[in-house]
N, C-alpha and C positions, 0 to 999 in steps of 0.2 A: 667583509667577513671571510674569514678564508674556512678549507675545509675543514681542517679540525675541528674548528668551533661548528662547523654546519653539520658535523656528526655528532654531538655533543648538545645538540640543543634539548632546552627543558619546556616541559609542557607543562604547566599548572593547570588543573581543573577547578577555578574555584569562582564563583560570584563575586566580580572588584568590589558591588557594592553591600553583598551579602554579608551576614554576619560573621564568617569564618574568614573573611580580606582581613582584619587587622595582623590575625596571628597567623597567616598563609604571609604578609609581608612582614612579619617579625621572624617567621622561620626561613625564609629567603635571603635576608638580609644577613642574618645569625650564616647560612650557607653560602654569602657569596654568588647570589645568583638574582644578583637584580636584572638581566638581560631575561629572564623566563621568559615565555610565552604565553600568555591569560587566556582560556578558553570555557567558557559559561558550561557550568553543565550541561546544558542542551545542546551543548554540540562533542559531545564528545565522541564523537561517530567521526572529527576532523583528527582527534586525536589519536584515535585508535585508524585514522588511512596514515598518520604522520608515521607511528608507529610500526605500522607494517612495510613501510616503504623504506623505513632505515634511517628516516628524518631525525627521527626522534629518540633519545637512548635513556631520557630520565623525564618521568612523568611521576609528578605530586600533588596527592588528594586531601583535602582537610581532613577526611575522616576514611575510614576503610567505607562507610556504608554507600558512599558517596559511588565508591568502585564497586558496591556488591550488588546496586540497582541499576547499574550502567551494565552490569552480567545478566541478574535475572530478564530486562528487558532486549538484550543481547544485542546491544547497540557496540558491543567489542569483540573482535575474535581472539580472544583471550589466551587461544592455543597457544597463537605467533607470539601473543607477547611472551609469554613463557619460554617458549623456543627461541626469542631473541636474547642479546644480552641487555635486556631493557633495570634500568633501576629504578625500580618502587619504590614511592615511601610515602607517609602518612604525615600530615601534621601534628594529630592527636591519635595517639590509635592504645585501644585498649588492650591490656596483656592477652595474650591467647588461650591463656590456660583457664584467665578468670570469667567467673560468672558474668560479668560487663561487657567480656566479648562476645560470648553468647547469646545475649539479651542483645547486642548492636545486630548482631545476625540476624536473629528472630524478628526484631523490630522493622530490619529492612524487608524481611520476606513477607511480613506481613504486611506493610503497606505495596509494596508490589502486589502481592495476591488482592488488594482491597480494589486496588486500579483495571487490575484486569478483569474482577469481577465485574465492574462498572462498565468494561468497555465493551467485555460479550455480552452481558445486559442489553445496552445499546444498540450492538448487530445484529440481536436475536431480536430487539422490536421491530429496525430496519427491517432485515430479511423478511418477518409478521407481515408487515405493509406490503413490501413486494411482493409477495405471496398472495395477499387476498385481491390486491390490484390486478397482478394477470388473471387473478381468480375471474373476477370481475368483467375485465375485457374478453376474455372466451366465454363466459356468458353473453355477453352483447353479441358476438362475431356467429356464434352459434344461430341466435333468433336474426 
């Protein structure tokens, strides 16, 4: 692999076995870029170290929302990608202007906001428990 192609290289974010792999490899094929590089959404924190290191210069998402929950959970510093010459692109992506895209927004924030109610839910029972437990042992420590 020489270096042009190692600055050049493409990151797909998408599930091989997921429902959005047929048309992420019919939009591959369609561009030429059977050499991608497959990265599972859950790890896109590999992609966005690729991307800030200068690995990586074209990264595609089956969907925008796919990219809007990898931001609210800030598993990307999005800054750099901006400030690099990174080329985004979408498999399916809804007009900007239309009501569709607005609802993929909304849909994504809202299951973000639904995850994260769930998780401080969670640390706020934790936290409950360790509270009443040291509660507990300074009482004992005391008598």
């Amino acid at each position: 692999m020489n270096a042009q192609t190692q600055t050049e290289c493409v990151a797909v974010v998408c599930d091989r076995d997921g429902g959005d792999a047929p048309a992420m490899e019919a939009f591959l094929t369609a561009q030429g870029l059977a050499d991608a590089e497959w990265f599972a959404p859950r790890d896109v924190d590999e992609v966005d170290q690729a991307v800030c290191t200068g690995r990586v210069r074209r990264v595609v998402f089956p969907t925008e929302t796919q990219l809007l929950e990898a931001l609210w959970n800030n598993e990307i510093a999005f800054e750099h990608w901006l400030a690099s010459d990174l080329r985004l692109e979408f498999v399916k992506m809804c007009e900007p202007t239309s009501a569709a895209h607005v609802e993929a927004v909304f849909e994504s924030w809202r299951r973000w906001q639904r995850r994260h109610r769930r998780r401080q839910f969670v640390a706020g029972i934790i936290l409950s428990i360790v509270a009443i437990v040291a509660a507990f042992v300074l009482l004992l420590i005391r008598n």
